[in-house]
C-alpha positions in Angstrom: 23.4 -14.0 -26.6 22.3 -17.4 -25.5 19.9 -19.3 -28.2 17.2 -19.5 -25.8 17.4 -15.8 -24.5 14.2 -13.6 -25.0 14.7 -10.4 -27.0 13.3 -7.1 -25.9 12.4 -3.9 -27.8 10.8 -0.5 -26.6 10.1 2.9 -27.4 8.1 6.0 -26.6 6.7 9.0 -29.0 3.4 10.7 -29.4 2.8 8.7 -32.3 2.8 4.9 -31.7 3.8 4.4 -35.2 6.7 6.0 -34.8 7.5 4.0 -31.4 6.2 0.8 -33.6 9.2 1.2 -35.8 11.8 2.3 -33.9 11.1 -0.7 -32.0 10.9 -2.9 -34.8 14.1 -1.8 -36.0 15.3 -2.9 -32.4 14.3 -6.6 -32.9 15.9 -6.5 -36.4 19.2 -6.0 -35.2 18.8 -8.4 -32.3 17.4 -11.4 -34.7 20.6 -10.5 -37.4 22.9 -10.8 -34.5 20.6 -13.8 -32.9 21.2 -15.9 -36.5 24.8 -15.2 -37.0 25.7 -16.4 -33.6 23.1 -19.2 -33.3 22.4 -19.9 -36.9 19.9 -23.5 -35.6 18.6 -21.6 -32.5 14.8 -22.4 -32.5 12.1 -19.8 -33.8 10.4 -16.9 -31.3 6.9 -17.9 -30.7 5.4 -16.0 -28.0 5.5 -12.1 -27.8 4.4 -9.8 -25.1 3.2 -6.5 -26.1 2.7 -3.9 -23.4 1.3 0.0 -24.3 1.0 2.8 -22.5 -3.1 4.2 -22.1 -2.2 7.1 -24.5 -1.8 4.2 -27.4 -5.3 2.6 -25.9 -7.3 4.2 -29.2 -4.4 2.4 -31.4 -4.3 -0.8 -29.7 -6.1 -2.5 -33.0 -3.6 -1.1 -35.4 -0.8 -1.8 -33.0 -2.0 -5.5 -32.4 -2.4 -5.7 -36.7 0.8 -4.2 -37.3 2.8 -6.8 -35.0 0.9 -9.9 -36.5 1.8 -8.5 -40.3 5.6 -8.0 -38.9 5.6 -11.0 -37.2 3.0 -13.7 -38.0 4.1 -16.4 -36.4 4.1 -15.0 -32.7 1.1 -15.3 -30.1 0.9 -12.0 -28.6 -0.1 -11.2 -25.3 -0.5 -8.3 -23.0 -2.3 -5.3 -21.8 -2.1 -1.2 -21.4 -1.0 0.5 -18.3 -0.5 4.1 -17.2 2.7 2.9 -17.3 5.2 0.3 -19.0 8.4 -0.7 -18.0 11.8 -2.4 -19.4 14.7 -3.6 -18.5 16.3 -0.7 -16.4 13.5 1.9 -18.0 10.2 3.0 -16.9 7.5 5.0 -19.4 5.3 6.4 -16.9 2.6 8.7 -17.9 4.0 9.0 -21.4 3.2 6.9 -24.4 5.2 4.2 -25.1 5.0 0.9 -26.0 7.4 -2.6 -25.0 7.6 -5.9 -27.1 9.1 -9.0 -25.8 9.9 -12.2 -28.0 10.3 -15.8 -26.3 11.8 -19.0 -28.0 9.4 -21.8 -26.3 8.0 -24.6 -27.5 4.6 -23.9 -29.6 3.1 -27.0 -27.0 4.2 -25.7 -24.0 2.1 -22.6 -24.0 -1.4 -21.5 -25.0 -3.5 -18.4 -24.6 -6.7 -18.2 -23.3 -9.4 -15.3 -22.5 -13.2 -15.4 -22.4 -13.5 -16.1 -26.0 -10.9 -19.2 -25.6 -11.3 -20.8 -22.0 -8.3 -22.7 -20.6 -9.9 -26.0 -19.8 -10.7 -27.3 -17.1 -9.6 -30.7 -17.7 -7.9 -30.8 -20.6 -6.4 -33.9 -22.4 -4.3 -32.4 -25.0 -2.8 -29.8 -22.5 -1.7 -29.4 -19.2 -1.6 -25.9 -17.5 0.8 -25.6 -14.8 1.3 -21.8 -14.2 -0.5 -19.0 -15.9 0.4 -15.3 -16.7 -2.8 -13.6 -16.6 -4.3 -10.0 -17.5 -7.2 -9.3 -16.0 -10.4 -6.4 -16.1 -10.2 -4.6 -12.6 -14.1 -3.4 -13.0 -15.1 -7.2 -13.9 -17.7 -9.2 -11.5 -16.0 -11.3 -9.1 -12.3 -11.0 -10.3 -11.1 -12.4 -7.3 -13.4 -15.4 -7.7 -12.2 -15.7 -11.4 -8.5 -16.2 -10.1 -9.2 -18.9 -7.9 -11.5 -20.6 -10.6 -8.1 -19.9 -12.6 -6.0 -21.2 -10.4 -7.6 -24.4 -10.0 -7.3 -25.0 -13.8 -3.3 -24.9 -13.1 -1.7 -28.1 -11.2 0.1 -25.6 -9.1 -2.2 -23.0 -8.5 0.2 -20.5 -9.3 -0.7 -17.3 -11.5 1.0 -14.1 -11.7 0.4 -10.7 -13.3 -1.9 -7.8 -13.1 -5.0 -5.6 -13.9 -5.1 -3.4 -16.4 -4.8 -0.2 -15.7 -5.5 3.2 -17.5 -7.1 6.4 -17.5 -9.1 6.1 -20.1 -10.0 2.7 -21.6 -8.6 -0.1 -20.2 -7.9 -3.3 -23.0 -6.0 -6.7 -22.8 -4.2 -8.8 -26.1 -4.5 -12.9 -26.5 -3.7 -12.4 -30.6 -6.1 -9.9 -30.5 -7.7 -6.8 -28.7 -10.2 -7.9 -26.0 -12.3 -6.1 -23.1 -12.8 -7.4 -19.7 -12.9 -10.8 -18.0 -9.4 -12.3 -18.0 -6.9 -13.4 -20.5 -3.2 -14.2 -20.6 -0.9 -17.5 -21.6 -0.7 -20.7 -19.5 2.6 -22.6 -19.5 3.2 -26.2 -18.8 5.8 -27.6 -16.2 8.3 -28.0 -19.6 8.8 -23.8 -19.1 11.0 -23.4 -15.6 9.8 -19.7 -13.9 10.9 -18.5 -10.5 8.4 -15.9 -9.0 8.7 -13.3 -6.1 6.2 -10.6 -4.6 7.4 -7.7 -2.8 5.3 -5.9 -0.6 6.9 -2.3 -0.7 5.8 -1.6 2.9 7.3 -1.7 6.0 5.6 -3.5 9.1 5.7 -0.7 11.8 3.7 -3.3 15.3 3.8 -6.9 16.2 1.4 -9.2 13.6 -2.2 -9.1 16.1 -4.7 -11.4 15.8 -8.4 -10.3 14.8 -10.1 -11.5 18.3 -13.5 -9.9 16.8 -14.3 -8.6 13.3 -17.3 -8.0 11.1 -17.2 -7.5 7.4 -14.7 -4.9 6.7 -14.8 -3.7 10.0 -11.7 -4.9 12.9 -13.3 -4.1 16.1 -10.7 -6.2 18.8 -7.7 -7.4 18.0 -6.2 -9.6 20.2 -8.5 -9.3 22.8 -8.0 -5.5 22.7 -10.2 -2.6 21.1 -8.5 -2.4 17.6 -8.3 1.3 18.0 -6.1 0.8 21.0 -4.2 -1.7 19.4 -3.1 1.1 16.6 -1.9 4.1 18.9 0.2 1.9 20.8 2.0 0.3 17.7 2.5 3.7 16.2 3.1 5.8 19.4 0.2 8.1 19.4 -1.5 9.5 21.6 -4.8 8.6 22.6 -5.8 12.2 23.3 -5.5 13.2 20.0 -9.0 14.8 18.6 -10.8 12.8 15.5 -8.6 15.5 12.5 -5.4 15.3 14.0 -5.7 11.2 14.4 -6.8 11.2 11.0 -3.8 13.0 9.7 -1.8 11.2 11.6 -3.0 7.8 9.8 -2.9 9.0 6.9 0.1 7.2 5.4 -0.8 4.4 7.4 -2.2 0.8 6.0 -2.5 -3.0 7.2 -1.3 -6.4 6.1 -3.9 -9.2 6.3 -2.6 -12.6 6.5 -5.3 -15.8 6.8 -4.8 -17.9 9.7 -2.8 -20.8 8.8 -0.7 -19.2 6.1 2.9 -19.1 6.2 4.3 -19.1 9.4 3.3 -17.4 12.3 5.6 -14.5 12.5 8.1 -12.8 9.2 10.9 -11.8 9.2 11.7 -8.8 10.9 11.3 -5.5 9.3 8.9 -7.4 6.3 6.0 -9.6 5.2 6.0 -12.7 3.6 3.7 -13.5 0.2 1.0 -14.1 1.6 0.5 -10.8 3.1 -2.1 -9.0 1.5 -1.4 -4.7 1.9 -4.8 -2.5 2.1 -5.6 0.6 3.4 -7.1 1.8 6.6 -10.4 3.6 4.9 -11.7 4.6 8.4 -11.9 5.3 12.1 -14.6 5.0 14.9 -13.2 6.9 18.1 -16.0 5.8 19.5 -16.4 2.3 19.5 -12.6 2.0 19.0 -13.2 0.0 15.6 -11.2 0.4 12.7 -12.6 0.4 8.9 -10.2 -1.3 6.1 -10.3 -1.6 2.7 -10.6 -5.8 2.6 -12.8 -8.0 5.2 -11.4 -9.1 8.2 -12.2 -12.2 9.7 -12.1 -13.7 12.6 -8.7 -15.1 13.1 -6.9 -13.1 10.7 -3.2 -11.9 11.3 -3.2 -7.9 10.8 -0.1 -6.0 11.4 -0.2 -2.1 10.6 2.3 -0.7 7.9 3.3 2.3 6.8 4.5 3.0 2.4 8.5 3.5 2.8 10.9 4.3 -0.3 13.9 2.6 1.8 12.3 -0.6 2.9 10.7 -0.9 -0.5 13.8 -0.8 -1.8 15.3 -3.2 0.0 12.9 -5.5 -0.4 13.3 -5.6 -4.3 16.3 -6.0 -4.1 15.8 -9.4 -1.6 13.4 -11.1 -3.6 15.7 -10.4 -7.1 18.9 -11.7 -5.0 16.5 -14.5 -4.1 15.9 -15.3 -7.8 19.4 -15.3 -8.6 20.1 -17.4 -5.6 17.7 -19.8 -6.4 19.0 -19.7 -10.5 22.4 -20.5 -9.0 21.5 -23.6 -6.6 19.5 -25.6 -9.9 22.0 -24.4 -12.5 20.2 -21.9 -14.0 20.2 -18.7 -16.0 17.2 -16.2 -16.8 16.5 -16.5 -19.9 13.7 -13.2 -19.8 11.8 -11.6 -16.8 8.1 -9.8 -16.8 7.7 -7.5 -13.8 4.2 -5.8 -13.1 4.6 -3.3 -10.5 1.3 -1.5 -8.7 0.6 2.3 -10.4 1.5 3.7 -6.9 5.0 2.6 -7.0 7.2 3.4 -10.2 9.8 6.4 -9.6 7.8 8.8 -7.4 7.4 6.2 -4.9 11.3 4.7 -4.8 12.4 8.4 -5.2 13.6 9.3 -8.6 12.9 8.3 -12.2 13.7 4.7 -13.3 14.5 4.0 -9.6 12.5 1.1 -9.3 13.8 -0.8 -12.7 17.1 0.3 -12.5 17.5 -1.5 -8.5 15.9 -4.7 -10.4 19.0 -4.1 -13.3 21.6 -4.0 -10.8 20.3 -7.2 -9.2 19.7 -9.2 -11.8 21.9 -7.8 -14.8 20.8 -7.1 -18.0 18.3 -9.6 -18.6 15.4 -8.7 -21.1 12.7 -8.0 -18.9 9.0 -5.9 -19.8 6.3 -5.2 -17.8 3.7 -2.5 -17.2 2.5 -0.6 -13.7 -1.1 -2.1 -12.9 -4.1 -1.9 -10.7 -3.5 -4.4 -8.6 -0.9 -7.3 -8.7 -1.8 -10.7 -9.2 0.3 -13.9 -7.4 -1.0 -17.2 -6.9 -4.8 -16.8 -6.8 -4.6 -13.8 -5.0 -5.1 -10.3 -5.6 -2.6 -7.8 -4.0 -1.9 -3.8 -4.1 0.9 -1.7 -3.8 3.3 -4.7 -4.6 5.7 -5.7 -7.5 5.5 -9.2 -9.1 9.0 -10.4 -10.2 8.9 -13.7 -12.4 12.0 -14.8 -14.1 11.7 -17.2 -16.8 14.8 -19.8 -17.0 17.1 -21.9 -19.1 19.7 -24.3 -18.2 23.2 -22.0 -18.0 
């Protein structure tokens, strides 16, 4: 165990304090072994807690319970309908995860409504942020890029809350709505991925005219047209069987001026933004989606596919390790926050999903939790997976 590892605990049982102390007893063991190895290494200071929905009603005891165990930790994190750890997923069950970081106390601080990051701070310098974030709260997207601009990169990653129930976040203690999370400064190295989980089934169109959420010509072409031909359908089809038809079908929206003109084949890039193809005008030949399209927008229609999602998480983790390789790095810990439609069922068996990330990146801590709706940059993205690995020098 390197002294600057993170350490990673989790558990699941229909009584969180049951979980709480199994998983307790889990960091024990790893601090004994952490002190008789590295006897000088320096002290944890930030922790992530992630709980399942069914520990929502428990999150205040929880939160208590971690700052009597462990006072000297900043706690973050969220619920989800799911949380995940290294090679694990709890989905639909309750469970919790706890994740313990040795960083400098200065290189980090927490922030949610109650504790703004600011804007033009003297004493601190944000240069990424992890954030956790309200999905039913005014103007989320607007909040990232206000956000974002507090950061000298621009660059935040994490997710929305997500839960059946009652949906809560944790900055040292239990808080509803708005954002929250931990901003880093440029001292703590992170290398961060998005994969999109879909497969790009036509050739990246330009939206010629479009109003609102509505793509009515795509490169020059009725936008209904456009579809059939990239998915082979025929145009006789009557309004049911086209709409079954579509039904697994979505797009990927990509500004003008972002990222190069055409991906790779086979995928999107980051910037793509996945949404879904809410409805159809046979009519007028227009196309209703779930986002606005404006003029001069790429969109390329996309279909959800266990195989290429797959592949793709394992590319961007053999992209981290590349990159960890090339600067003469190791991860020291990993948070991955996946969308709620994704998990097992979608990658086609329990665990799937964490256990490809396992077998790319080994067995480095990593915790996270199944959202609704992924964050990267200052962007808000669906049906994706956020990989960020923190590092160390190896």
């Amino acid at each position: 165990m390197s002294p600057a590892s993170f350490v990673l605990a989790h558990a699941a049982h229909p009584d969180w304090r049951i979980a709480f102390a199994r998983a307790h007893n889990q960091l024990q063991a790893q601090f004994a072994a952490r002190r008789a190895e590295h006897p000088d290494a320096a002290p944890f200071t930030l922790g992530w807690c992630y709980l399942s929905d069914y520990y929502a009603a428990n999150a205040e005891a929880i939160v208590a319970a971690l700052r009597d165990d462990l006072p000297d930790i900043a706690w973050v994190g969220t619920d989800g309908i799911g949380v995940a750890a290294t090679g694990i997923e709890y989905f639909d069950e309750p469970a919790l995860v706890l994740m313990l970081a040795p960083l400098p106390r200065d290189a980090f601080r927490l922030f949610s409504g109650l504790q703004p990051l600011p804007l033009h701070p003297s004493d601190f310098v944000a240069h990424t942020a992890l954030v956790h974030a309200e999905a039913t709260a005014p103007d989320v997207q607007e909040l990232l890029q206000e956000l974002a601009a507090r950061t000298t990169t621009g660059y935040l990653f994490g997710g929305l809350s997500s839960a059946r129930t009652h949906t809560l976040q944790i900055a040292d203690r239990v808080l509803d709505g708005g954002l929250s999370g931990v901003a880093f400064t440029s001292e703590i190295g992170l290398v961060s991925r998005v994969t999109q989980g879909c497969q790009p089934v036509g050739p990246q169109r330009m939206v010629t005219e479009g109003e609102g959420n509505y793509a009515i010509r795509l490169d020059g072409r009725p936008a209904l047209e456009c579809l059939l031909v990239d998915l082979g359908l025929d145009g006789e089809l009557d309004e049911d069987e086209l709409l079954e038809a579509l039904s697994d079908t979505l797009v990927g929206l990509r500004r003008s001026g972002e990222g190069d003109r055409l991906a790779p084949p086979g995928r999107f890039g980051g910037e793509t933004l996945v949404r879904h193809l809410v409805g159809v005008d046979p009519q007028h030949q227009v196309l209703a989606v779930g986002d606005e399209v404006a003029v001069g927008t790429w969109l390329t229609f996309c279909t959800r596919n266990p195989g290429a999602a797959r592949a793709d998480l394992v590319r961007i983790a053999d992209e981290v390790r590349a990159e960890l390789a090339a600067s003469g790095e190791c991860a020291a810990g990993a948070l991955y926050v996946s969308c709620s439609g994704r998990g097992g069922p979608h990658f086609g068996a329990p665990h799937a999903e964490l256990r490809a990330l396992r077998e790319a990146l080994g067995d480095v801590p990593l915790a996270g939790f199944f959202a609704g709706g992924e964050i990267a940059r200052d962007r808000l993205y669906g049906y994706t997976g956020v990989l960020t690995v923190f590092t160390t020098p190896a």
